[in-house]
DRENDO-1510 file (C-alpha; in Angstrom, 1 decimal, always signed):
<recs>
REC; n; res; u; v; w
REC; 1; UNK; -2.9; -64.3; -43.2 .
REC; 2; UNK; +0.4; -63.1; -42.5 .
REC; 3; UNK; +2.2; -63.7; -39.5 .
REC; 4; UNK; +5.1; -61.5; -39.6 .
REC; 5; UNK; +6.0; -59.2; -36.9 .
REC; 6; UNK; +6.5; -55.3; -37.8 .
REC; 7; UNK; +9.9; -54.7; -37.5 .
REC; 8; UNK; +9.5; -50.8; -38.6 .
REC; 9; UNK; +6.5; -48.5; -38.0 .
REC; 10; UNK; +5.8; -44.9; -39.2 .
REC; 11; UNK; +3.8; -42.3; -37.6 .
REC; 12; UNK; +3.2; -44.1; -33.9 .
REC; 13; UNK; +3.3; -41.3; -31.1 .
REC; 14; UNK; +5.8; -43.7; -28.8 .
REC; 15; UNK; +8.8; -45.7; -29.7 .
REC; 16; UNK; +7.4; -49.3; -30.2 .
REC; 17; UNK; +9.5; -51.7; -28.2 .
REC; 18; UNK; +7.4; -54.9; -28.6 .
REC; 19; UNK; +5.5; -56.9; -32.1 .
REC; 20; UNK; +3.2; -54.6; -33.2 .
REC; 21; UNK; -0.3; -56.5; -34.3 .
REC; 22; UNK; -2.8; -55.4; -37.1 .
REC; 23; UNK; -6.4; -56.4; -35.4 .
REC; 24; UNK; -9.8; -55.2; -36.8 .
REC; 25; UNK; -8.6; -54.6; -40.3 .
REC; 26; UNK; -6.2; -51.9; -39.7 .
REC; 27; UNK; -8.1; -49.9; -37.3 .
REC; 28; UNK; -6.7; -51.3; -33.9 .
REC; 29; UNK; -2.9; -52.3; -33.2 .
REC; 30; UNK; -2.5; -54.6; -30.0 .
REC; 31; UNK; +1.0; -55.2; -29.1 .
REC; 32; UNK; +1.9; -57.7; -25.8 .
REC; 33; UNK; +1.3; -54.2; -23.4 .
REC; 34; UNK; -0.5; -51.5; -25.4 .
REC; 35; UNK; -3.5; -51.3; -27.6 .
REC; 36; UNK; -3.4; -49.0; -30.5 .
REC; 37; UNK; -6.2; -47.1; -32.3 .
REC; 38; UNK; -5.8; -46.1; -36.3 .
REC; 39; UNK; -3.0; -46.8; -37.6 .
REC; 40; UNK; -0.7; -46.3; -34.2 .
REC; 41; UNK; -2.2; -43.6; -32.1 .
REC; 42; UNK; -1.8; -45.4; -28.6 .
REC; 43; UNK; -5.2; -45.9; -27.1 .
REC; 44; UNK; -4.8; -47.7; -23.9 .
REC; 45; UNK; -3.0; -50.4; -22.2 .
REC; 46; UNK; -4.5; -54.0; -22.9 .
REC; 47; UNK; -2.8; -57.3; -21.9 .
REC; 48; UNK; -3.3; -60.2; -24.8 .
REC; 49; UNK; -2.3; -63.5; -23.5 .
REC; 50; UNK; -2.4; -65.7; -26.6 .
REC; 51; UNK; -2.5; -64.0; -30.2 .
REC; 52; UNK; -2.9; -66.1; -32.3 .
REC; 53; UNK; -4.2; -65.0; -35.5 .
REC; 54; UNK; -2.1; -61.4; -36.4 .
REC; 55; UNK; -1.4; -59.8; -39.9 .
REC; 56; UNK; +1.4; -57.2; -40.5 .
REC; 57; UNK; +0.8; -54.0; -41.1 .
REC; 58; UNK; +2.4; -52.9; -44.6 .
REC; 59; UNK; +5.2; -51.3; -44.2 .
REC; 60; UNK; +6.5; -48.4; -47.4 .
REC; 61; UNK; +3.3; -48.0; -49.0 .
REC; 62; UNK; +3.2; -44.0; -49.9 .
REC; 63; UNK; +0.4; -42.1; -49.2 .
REC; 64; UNK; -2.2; -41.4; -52.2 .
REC; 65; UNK; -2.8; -38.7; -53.0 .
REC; 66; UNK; -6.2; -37.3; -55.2 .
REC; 67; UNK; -7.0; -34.7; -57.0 .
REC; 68; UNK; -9.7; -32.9; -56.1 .
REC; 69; UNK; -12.2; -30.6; -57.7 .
REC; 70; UNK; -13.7; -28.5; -54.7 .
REC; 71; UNK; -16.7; -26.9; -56.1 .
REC; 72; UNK; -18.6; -30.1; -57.2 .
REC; 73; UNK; -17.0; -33.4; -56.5 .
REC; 74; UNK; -19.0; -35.0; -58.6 .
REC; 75; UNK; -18.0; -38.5; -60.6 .
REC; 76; UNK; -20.8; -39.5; -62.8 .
REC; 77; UNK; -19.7; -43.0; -64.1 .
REC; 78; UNK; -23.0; -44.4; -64.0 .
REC; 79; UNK; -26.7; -43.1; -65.3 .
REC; 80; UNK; -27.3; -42.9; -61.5 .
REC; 81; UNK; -24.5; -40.4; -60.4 .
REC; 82; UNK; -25.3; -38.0; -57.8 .
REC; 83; UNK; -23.4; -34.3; -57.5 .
REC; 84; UNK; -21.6; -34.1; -54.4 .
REC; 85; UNK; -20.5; -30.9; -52.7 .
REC; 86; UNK; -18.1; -30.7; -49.9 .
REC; 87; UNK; -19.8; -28.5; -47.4 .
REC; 88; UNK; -17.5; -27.8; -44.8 .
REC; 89; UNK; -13.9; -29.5; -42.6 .
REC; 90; UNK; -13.4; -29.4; -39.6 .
REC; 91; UNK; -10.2; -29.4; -39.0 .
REC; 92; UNK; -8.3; -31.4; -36.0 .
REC; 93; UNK; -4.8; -31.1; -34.4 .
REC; 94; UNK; -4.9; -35.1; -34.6 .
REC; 95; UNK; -6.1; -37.9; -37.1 .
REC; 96; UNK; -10.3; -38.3; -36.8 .
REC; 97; UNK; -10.9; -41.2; -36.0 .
REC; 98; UNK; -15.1; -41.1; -35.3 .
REC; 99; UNK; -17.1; -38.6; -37.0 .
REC; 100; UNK; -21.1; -38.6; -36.5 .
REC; 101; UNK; -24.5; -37.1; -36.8 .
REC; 102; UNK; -26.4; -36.0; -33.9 .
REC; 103; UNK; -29.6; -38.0; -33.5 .
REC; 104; UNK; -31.9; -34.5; -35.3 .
REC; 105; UNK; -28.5; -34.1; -37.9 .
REC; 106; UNK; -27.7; -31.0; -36.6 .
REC; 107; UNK; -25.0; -31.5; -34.9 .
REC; 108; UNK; -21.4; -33.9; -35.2 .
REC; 109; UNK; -19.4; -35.0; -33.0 .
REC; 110; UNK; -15.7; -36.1; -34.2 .
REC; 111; UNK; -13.2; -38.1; -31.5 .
REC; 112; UNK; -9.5; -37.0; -32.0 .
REC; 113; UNK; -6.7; -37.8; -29.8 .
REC; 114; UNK; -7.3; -37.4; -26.4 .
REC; 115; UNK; -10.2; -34.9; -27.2 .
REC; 116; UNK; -13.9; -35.6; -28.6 .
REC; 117; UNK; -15.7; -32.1; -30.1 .
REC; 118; UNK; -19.2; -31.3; -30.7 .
REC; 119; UNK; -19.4; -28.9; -34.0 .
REC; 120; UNK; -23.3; -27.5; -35.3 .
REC; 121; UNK; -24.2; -28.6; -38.6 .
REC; 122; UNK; -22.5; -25.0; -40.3 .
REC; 123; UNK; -19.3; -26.2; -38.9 .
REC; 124; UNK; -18.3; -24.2; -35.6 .
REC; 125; UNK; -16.9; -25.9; -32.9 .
REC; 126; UNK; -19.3; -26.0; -29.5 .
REC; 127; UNK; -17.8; -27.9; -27.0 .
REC; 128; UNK; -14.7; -29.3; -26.4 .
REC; 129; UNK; -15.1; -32.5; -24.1 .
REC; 130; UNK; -11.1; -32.9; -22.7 .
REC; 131; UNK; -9.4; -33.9; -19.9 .
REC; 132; UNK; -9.3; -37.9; -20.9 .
REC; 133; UNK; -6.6; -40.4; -19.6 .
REC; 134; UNK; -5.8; -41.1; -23.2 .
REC; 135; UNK; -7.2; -41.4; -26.7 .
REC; 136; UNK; -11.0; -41.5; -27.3 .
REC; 137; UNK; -11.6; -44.4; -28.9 .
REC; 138; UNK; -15.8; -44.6; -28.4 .
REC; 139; UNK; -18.2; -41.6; -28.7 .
REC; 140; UNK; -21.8; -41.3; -28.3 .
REC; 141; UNK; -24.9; -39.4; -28.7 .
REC; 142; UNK; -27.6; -40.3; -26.4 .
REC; 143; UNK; -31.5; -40.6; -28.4 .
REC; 144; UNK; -32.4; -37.8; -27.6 .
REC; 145; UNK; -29.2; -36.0; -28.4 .
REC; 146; UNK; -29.0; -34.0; -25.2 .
REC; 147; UNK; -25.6; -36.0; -24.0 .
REC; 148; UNK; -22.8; -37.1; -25.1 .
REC; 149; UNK; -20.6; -40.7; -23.9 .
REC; 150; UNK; -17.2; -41.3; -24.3 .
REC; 151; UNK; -14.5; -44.1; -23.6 .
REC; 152; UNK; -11.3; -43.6; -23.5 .
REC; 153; UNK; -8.4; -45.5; -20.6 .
REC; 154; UNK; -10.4; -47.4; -18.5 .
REC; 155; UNK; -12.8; -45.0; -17.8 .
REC; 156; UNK; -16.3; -44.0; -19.6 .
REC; 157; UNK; -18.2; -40.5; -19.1 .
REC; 158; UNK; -21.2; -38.8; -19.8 .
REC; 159; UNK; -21.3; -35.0; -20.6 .
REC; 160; UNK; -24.1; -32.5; -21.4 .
REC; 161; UNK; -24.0; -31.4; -25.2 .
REC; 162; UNK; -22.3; -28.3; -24.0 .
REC; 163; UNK; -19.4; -30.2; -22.7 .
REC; 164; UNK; -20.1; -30.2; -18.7 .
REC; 165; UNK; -19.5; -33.4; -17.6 .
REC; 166; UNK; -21.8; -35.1; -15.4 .
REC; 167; UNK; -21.0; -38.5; -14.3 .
REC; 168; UNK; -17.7; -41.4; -14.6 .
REC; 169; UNK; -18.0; -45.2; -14.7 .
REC; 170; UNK; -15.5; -46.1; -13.0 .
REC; 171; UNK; -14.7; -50.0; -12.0 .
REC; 172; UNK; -13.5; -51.5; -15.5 .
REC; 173; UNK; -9.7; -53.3; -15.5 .
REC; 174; UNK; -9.3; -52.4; -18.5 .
REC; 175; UNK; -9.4; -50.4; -21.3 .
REC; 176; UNK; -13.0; -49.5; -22.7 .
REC; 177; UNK; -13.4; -50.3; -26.0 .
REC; 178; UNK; -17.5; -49.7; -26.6 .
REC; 179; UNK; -19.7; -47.6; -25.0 .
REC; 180; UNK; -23.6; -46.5; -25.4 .
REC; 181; UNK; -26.8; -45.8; -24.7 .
REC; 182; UNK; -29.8; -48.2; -24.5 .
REC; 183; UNK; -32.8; -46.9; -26.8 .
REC; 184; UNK; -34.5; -45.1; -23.8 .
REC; 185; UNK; -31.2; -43.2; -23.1 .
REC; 186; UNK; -31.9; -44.5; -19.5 .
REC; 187; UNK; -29.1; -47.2; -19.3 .
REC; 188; UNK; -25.3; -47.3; -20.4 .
REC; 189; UNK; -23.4; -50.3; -21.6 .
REC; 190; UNK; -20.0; -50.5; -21.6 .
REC; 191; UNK; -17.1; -53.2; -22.8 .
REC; 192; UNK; -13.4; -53.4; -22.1 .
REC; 193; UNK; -10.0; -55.7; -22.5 .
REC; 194; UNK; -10.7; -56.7; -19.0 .
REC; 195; UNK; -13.6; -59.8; -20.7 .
REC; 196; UNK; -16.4; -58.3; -18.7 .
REC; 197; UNK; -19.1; -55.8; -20.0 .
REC; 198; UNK; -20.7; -53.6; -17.4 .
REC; 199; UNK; -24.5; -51.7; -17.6 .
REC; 200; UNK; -24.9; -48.6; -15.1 .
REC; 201; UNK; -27.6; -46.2; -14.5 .
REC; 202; UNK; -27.5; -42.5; -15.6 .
REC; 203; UNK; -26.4; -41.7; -12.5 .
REC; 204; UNK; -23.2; -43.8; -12.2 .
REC; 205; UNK; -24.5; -46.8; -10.6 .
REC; 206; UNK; -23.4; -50.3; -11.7 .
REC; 207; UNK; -26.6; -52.5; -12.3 .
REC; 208; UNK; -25.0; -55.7; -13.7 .
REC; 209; UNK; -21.9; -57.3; -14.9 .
REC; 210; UNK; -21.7; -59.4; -17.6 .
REC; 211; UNK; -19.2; -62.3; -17.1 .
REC; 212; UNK; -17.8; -65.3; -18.7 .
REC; 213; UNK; -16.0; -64.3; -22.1 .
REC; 214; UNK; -12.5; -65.3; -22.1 .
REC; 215; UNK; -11.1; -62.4; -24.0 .
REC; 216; UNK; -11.4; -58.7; -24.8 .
REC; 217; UNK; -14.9; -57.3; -25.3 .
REC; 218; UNK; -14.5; -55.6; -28.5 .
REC; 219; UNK; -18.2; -54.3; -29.0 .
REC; 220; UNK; -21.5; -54.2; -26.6 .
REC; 221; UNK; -25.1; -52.9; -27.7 .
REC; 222; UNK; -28.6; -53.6; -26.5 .
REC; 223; UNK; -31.2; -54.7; -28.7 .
REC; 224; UNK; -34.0; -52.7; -30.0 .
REC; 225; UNK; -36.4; -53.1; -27.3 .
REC; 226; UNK; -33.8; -52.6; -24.8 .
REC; 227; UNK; -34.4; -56.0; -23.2 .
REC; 228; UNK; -31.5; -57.9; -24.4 .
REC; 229; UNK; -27.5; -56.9; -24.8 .
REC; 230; UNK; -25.6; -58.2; -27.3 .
REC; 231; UNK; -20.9; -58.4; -26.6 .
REC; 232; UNK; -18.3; -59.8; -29.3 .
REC; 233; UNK; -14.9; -61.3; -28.4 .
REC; 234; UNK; -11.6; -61.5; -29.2 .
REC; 235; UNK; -12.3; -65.0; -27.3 .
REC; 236; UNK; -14.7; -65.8; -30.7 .
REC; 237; UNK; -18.2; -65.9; -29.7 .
REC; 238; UNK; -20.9; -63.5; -29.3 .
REC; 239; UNK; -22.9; -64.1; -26.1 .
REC; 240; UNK; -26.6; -62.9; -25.8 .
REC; 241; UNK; -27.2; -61.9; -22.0 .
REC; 242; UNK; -30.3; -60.4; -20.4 .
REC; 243; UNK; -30.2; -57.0; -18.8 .
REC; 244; UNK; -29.4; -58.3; -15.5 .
REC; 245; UNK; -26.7; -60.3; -17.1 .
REC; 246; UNK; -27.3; -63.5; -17.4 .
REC; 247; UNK; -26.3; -65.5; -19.9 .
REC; 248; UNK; -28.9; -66.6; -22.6 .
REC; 249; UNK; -27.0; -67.6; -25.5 .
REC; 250; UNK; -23.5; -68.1; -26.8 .
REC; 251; UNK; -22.8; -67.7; -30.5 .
REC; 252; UNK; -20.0; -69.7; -31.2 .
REC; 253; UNK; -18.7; -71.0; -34.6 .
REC; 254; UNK; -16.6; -68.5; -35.7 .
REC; 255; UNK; -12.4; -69.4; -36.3 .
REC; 256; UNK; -10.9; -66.3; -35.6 .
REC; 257; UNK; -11.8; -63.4; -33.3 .
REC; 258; UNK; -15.7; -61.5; -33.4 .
REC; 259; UNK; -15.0; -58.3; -34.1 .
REC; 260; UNK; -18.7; -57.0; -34.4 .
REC; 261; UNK; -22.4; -58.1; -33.0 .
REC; 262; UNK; -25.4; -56.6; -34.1 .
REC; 263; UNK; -29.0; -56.7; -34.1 .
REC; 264; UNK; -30.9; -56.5; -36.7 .
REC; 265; UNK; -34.0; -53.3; -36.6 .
REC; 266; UNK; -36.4; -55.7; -35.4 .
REC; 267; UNK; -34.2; -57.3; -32.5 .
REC; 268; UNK; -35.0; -61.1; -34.3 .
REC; 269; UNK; -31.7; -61.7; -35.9 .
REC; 270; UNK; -27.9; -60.8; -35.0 .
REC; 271; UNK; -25.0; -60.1; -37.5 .
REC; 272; UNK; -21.3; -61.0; -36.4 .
REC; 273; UNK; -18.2; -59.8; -38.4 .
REC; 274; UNK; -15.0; -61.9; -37.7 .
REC; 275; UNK; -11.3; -62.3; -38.7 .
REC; 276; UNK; -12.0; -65.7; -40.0 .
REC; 277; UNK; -13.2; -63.7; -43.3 .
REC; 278; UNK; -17.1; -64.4; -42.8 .
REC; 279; UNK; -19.9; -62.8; -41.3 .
REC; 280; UNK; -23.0; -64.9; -39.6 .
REC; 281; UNK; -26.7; -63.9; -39.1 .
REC; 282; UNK; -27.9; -66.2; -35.9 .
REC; 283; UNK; -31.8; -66.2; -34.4 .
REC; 284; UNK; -31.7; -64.7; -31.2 .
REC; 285; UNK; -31.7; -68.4; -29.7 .
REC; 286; UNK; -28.4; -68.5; -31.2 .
REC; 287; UNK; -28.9; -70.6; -33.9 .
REC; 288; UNK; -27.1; -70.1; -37.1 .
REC; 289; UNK; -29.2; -68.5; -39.8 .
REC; 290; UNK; -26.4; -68.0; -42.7 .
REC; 291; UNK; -23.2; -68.0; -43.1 .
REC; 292; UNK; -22.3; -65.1; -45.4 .
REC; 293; UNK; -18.8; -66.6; -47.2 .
REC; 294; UNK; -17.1; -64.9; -50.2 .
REC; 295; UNK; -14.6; -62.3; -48.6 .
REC; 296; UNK; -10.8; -62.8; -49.4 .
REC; 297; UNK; -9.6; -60.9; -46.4 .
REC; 298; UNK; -10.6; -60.2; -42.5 .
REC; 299; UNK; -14.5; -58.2; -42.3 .
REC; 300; UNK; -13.8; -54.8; -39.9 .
REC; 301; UNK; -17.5; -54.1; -40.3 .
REC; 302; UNK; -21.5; -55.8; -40.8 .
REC; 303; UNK; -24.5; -54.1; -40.3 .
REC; 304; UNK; -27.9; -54.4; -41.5 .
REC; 305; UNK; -30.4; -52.3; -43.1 .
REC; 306; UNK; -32.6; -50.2; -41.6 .
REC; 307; UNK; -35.9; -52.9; -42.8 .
REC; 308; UNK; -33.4; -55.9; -41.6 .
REC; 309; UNK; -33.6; -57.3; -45.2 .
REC; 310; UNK; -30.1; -56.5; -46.2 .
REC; 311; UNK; -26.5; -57.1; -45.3 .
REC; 312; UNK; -23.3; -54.7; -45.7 .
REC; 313; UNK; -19.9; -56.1; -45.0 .
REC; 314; UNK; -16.9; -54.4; -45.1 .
REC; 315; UNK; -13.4; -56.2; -45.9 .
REC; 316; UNK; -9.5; -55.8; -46.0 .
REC; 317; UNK; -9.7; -57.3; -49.1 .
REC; 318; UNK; -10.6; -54.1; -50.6 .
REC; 319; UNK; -14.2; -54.6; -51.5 .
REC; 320; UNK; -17.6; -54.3; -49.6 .
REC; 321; UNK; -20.5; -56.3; -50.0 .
REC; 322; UNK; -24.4; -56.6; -50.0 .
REC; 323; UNK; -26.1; -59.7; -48.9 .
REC; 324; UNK; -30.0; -60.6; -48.3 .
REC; 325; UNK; -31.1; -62.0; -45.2 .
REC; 326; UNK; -30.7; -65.5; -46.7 .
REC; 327; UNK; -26.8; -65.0; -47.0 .
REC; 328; UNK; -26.9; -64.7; -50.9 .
REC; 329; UNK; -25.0; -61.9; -52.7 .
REC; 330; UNK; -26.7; -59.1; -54.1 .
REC; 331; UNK; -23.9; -57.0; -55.0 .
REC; 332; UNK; -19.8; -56.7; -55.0 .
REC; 333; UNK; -18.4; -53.2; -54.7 .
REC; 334; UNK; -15.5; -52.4; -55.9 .
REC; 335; UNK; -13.2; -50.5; -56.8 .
REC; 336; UNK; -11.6; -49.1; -53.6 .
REC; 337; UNK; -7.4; -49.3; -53.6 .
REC; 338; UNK; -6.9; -50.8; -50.2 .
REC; 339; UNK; -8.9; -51.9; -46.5 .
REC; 340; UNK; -12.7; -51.4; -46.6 .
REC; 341; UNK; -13.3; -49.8; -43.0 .
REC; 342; UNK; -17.0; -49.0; -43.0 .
REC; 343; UNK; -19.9; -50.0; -45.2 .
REC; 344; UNK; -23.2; -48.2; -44.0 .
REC; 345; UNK; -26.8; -47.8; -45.4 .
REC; 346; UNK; -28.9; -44.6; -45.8 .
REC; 347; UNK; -31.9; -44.3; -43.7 .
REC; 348; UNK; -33.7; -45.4; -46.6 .
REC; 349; UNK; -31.8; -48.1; -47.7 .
REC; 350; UNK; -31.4; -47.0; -50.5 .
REC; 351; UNK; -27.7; -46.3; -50.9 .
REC; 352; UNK; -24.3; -47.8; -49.2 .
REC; 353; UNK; -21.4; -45.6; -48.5 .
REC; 354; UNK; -18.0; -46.8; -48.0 .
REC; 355; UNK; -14.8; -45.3; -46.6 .
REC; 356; UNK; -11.3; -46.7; -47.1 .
REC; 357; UNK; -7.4; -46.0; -46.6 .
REC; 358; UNK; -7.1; -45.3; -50.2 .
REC; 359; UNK; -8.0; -41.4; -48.7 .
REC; 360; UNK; -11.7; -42.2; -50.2 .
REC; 361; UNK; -15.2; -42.6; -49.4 .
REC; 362; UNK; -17.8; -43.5; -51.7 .
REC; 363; UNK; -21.8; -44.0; -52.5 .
REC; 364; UNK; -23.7; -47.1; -54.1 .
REC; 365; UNK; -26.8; -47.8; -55.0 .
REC; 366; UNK; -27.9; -51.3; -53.6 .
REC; 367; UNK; -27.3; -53.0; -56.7 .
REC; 368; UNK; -23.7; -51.8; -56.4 .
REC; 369; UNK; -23.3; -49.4; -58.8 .
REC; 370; UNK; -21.2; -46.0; -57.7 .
REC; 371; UNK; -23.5; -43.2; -58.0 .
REC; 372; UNK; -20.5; -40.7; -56.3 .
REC; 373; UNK; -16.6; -40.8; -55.1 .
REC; 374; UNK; -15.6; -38.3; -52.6 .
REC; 375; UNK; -12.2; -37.2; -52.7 .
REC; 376; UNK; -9.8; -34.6; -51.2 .
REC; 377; UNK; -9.2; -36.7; -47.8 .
REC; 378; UNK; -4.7; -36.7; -47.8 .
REC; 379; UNK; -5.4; -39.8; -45.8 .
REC; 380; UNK; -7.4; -43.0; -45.0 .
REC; 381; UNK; -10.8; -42.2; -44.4 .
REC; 382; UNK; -12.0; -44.2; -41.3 .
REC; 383; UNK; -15.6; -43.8; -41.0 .
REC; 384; UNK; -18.0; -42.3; -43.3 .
REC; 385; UNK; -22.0; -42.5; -42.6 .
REC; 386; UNK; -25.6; -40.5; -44.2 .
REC; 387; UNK; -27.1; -38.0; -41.7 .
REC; 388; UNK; -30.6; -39.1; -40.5 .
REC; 389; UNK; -32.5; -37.7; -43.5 .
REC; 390; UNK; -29.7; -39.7; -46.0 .
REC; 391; UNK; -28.6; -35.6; -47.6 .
REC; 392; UNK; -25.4; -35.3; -46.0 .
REC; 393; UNK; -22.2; -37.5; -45.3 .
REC; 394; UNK; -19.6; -37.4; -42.9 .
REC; 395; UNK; -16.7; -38.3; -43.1 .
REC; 396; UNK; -13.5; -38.8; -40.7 .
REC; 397; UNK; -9.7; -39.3; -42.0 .
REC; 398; UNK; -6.0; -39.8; -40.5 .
REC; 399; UNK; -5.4; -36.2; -42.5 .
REC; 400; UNK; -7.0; -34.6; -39.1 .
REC; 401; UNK; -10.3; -33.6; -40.5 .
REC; 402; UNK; -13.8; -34.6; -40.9 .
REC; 403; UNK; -15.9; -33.6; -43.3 .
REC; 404; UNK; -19.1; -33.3; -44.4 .
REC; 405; UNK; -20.7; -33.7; -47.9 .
REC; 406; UNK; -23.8; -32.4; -49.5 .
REC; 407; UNK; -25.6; -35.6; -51.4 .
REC; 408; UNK; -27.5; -32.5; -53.9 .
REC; 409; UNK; -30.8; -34.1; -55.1 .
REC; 410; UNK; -31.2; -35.3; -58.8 .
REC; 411; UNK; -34.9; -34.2; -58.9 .
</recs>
């Protein structure tokens, strides 16, 4: 891993004045004062005592650029190939950094710059949710789709799914890097860069604080039940707390910094990602399960399937991965020409699809063969994931759209 300091950067919205640091894979930038989101678009201020694992980001690499066919972007280089259509864009003033489904798929909601937008599923724009201290860098439906969360600065806040908003956590030191919703919508869970996670009520109201990490929070969720909450830290552990925050178990192991925590569907097991190259499945006692070893570069995303039987990692070494629950490997996939950001299933399982900063997302069957290859992003794709019934994709891209993608049906 490469401990050179960026002497040159391209496309940052601010004259960079201090080492710029590649963290999470290429999504997040920390320097000794800032912390950046994709690729240099300032997100908030964060302080970083000791850094002590860093890679550069590359510096003169052009661009790719595809071809694209835009009536069927179809690429049938296995028996299994699925036709793919691009539905719609939705176009940005800014890179798209989060693009997702509404809970009943029939809405999306994108997060660019300092602006996070709610669009129905034929593409028009809703609401606008604006007037954030800086760049939304977490965004939220709630279950039941009727609100919307968002982090960005130190602040979280909840809005209606026309874009009122209705409440502000306040009382974090620094900047929010994770918020959402507990399964019942009736809690909120936030982390930041000042080590502490915080839950509130829906009206505002701190309930607990969860303290004790001794670095950046980089993600918070509950488990399934809603019992439990999960944090992951730059300090590297996971912790396991209870609602009222107190610790039950720390995860530790890991040699570089946590950079995801999960649980799996059933709330039983818990997946971390880390810059140490390897992902670990633990009992919720904390005990290790499996260590899932193979990667050649730093994971920037895990996450189970939806039975809990299977595991998706996501790499900078330019592949993505499925594992079983044992920690074997089931299948490599590859073929991508640069950082792996995102590897998620289908609601079914069935399928994996990937997005990457060679401008290109793609879908795999389990057993990792490429069933389709969506092109005609003009820049890394950040985030691609299936709406909830597995027909559609979304994806979001530095080239200041999302987009979404018609999976058409082989039968």
């Amino acid at each position: 891993m490469s401990k050179n300091l960026i002497k040159s950067q391209r496309g940052l919205d601010e004259k960079i004045t201090h080492p710029l640091y590649c963290l999470l894979g290429g999504i997040k930038f920390v320097t000794k004062q800032r912390f950046y989101l994709g690729v240099g678009i300032f997100a908030a201020s964060l302080i970083v005592s000791t850094i002590t694992e860093v890679f550069a980001l590359p510096i003169g690499n052009p661009v790719r650029t595809l071809d694209t066919n835009k009536n069927l972007l179809a690429n049938y280089l296995t028996q299994n190939a699925i036709p793919v259509s691009e539905s719609y864009k939705l176009q940005h003033p800014d890179p798209v950094i989060i693009a997702s489904f509404s809970p009943d798929g029939k809405q999306i909601l994108t997060a660019s710059g300092e602006i996070a937008r709610v669009w129905d599923h034929r593409g028009q724009l809703i609401a606008e949710l604006t007037d954030h201290p800086d760049n939304v860098i977490s965004v939220n439906f709630s279950p039941d789709g009727e609100s919307i969360l968002t982090a960005a600065g130190d602040i979280a806040r909840v809005w209606d799914s026309l874009g009122q908003l209705l409440i502000e956590l306040v009382g974090h030191q620094g900047p929010v890097l994770s918020a959402s919703f507990s399964p019942d919508g009736e809690s909120i869970l936030t982390a930041a860069g000042d080590d502490t996670a915080r839950v509130w009520d829906r009206r505002g109201n701190q309930i607990a604080e969860l303290v004790g990490h001794q670095g950046s929070i980089i993600s918070a969720s509950f488990s399934p039940d809603g019992e439990y909450i999960l944090t992951a830290s730059l300090d590297k552990t996971a912790r396991v707390w209870d609602r009222q925050g107190q610790l039950i178990a720390e995860l530790k192991g890991h040699e570089g910094w946590v950079i995801s925590a999960s649980f799996s569907p059933d709330g039983e097991h818990i997946l971390t990602a880390s810059m140490d190259k390897t992902a670990r499945v633990w009992d919720r006692r904390g005990q290790l399960v499996a260590n899932l070893t193979g990667h050649q570069g730093t994971l920037i995303s895990a996450s189970f399937s939806p039975d809990g039987n299977y595991i998706a990692t996501a790499s900078s070494d330019s592949t993505a991965r499925v594992w079983d629950l044992p920690g074997q490997v089931v299948a490599e996939l590859t073929g991508h020409q640069g950082r792996v950001y995102t590897a998620s299933f289908s609601p079914d399982g069935e399928r994996i699809v990937t997005a990457a900063d060679d401008n290109t997302a793609r879908v795999w069957d389990r057993s990792g063969q490429l069933v389709a290859d969506l092109t005609g992003h003009k820049g890394m794709v950040f985030s691609a994931s299936f709406s909830p019934d597995g027909e559609s994709i979304v994806t979001a891209s530095w080239d200041k759209t999302a987009r979404v993608w018609r999976l058409d049906s082989l039968e």
